[in-house]
C-alpha positions in Angstrom: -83.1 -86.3 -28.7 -82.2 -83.1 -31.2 -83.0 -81.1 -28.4 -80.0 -82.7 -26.5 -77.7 -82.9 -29.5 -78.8 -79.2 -29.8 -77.4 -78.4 -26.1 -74.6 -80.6 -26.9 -73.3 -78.7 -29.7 -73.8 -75.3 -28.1 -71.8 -76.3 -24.9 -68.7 -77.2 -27.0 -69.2 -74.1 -29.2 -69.3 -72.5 -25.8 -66.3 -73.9 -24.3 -64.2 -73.5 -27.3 -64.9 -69.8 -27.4 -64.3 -69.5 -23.8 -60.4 -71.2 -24.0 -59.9 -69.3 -27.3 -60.6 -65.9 -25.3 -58.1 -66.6 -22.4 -55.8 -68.0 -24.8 -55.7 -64.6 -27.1 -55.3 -62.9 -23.6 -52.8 -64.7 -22.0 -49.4 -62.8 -22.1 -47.1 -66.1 -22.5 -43.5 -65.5 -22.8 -43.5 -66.2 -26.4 -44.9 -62.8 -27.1 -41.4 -61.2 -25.9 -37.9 -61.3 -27.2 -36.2 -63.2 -24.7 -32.6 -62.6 -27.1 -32.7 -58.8 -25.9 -32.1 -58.5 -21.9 -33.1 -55.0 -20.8 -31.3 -54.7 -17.8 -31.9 -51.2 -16.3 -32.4 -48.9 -12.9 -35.1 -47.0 -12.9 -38.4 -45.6 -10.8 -41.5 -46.7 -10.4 -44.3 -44.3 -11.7 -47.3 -46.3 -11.6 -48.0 -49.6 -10.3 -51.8 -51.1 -10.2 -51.1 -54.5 -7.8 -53.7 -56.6 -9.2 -54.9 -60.0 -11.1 -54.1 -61.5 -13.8 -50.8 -59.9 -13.9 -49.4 -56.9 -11.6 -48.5 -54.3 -14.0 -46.0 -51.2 -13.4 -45.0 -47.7 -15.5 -41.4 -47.1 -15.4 -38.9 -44.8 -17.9 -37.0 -46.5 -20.0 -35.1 -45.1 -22.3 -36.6 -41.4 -22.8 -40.5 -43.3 -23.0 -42.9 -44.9 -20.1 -43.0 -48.5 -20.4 -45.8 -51.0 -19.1 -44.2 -53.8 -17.5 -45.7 -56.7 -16.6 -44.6 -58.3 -13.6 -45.6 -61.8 -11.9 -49.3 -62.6 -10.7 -50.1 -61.4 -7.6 -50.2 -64.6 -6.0 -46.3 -65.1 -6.9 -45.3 -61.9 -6.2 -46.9 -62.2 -1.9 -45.2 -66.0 -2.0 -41.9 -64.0 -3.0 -42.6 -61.5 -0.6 -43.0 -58.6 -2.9 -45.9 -56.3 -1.6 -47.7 -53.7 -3.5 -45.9 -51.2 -1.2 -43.2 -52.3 -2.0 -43.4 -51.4 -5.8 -45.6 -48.3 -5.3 -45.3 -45.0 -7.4 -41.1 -43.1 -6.6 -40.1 -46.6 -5.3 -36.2 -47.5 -7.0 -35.9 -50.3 -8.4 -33.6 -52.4 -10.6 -35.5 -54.3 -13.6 -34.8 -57.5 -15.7 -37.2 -57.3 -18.6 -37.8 -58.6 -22.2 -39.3 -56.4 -24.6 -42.5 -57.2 -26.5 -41.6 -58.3 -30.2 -44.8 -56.0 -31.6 -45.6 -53.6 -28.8 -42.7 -51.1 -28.7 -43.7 -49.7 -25.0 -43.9 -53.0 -23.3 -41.7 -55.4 -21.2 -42.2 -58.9 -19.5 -40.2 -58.7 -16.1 -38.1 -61.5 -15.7 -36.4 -60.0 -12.1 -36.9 -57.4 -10.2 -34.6 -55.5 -7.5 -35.8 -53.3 -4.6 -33.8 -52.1 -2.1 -31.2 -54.2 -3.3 -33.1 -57.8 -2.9 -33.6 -60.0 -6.1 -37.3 -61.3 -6.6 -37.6 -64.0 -9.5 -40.8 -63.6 -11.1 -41.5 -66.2 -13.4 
């Protein structure tokens, strides 16, 4: 029986620490000042096209900024292809800035070739 309460125990401890991790890595919304709308054209100089979020390098403002865009899953149901947002591509963004990291955006939109993709 302590051998079972034992197991018991250490599965909860494990399952707790396993939502606490995703929880401190999740980038929810909350983490970005959704009162200051950076609105801005710009180009593309990295892109990496990949889970949990698709993540882009643009200029903004004199500095290279990460952005994180949608999942990838969202952004093929939107029809937004990694091609689409590789390195020199144009592109309009709609973005939040982080309220703590001073390089980094949440992408609410995002225009190329004129087209409007709504990422969240």
């Amino acid at each position: 029986m302590k051998a079972m309460a034992y197991l018991k125990n250490i599965s909860l401890v494990v399952i707790f620490l396993l939502a606490a991790s995703f929880t401190f890595f999740h980038h929810g919304w909350a983490d970005y000042d959704q009162e200051k709308v950076l609105d801005f054209q710009t180009v593309i100089e990295q892109s990496v096209y990949e889970n949990p979020h698709v993540l882009a390098k643009v200029k903004y403002n004199g500095k290279i900024w990460t952005v994180y865009l949608a999942p990838t899953s969202r952004m093929t149901d939107r029809g937004l292809s990694a091609d689409m947002i590789k390195k020199g591509t144009s592109v309009r963004l709609v973005a939040y800035p982080h309220k703590t990291v001073k390089t980094e955006m949440r992408a609410e939109r995002i225009y190329v070739e004129g087209k409007k993709f709504e990422l969240r």
